[in-house]
C-alpha positions as a Python dict, from the first residue, in 0.01 Angstrom:
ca = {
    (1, 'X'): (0, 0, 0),
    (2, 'X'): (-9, -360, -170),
    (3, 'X'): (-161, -434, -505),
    (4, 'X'): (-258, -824, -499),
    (5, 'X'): (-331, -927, -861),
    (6, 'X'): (-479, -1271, -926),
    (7, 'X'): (-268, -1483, -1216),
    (8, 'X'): (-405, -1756, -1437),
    (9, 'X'): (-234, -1974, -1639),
    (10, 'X'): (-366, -2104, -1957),
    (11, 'X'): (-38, -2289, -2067),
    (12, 'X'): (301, -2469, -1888),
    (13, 'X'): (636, -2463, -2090),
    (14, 'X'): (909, -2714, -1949),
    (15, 'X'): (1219, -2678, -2104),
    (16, 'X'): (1518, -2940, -2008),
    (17, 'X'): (1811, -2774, -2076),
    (18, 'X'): (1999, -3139, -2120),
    (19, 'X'): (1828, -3250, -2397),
    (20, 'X'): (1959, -3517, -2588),
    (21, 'X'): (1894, -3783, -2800),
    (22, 'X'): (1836, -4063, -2560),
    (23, 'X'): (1589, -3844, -2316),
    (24, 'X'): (1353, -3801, -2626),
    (25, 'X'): (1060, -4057, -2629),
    (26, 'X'): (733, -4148, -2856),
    (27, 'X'): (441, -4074, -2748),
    (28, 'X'): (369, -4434, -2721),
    (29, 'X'): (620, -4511, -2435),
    (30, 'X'): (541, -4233, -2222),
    (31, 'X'): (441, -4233, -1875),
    (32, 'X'): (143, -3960, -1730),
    (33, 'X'): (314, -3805, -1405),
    (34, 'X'): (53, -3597, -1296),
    (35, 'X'): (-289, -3396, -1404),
    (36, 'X'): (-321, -3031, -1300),
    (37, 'X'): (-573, -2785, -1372),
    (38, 'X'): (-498, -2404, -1474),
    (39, 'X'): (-443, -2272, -1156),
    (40, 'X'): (-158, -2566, -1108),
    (41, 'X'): (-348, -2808, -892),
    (42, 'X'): (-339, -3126, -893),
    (43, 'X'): (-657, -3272, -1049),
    (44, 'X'): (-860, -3552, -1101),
    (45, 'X'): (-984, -3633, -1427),
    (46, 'X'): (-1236, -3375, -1481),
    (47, 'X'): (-1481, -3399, -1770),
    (48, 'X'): (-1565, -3055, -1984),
    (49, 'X'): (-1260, -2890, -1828),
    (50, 'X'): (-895, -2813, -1995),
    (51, 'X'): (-662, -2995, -1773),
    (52, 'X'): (-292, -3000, -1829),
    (53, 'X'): (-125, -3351, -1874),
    (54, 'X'): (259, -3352, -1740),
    (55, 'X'): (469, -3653, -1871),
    (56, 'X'): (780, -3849, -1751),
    (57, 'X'): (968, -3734, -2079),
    (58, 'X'): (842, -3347, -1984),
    (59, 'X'): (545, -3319, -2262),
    (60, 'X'): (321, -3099, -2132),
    (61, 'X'): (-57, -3152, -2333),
    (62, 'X'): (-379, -2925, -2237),
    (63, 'X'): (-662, -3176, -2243),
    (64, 'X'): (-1015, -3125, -2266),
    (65, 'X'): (-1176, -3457, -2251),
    (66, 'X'): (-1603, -3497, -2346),
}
């Protein structure tokens, strides 16, 4: 018998294991790469809802815009 379990995620960790100085930007010369919701989709800006913000530079920001 299989147990199916539904997972939510309410945070993403990416950790580059080649960091170095000259991969770390400011948060002024970053580029978005992508918006996802919780479940990991890829979103839309979506107002009232937490949406996670993925970066070129790998910052990850949860988002909740009004």
């Amino acid at each position: 018998m299989s147990l199916i379990v539904d997972v939510v995620m309410d945070s993403v960790r990416i950790v580059n294991t080649q960091l170095s100085i000259n991969n770390i930007s400011s948060k002024s010369n970053r580029e978005l790469v992508k918006i996802i919701d919780l479940l990991g989709r890829e979103s839309k800006l979506i107002m009232n809802i937490p949406l996670l913000y993925l970066y070129d530079n790998g910052d990850v920001e949860k988002i909740i815009k009004q």
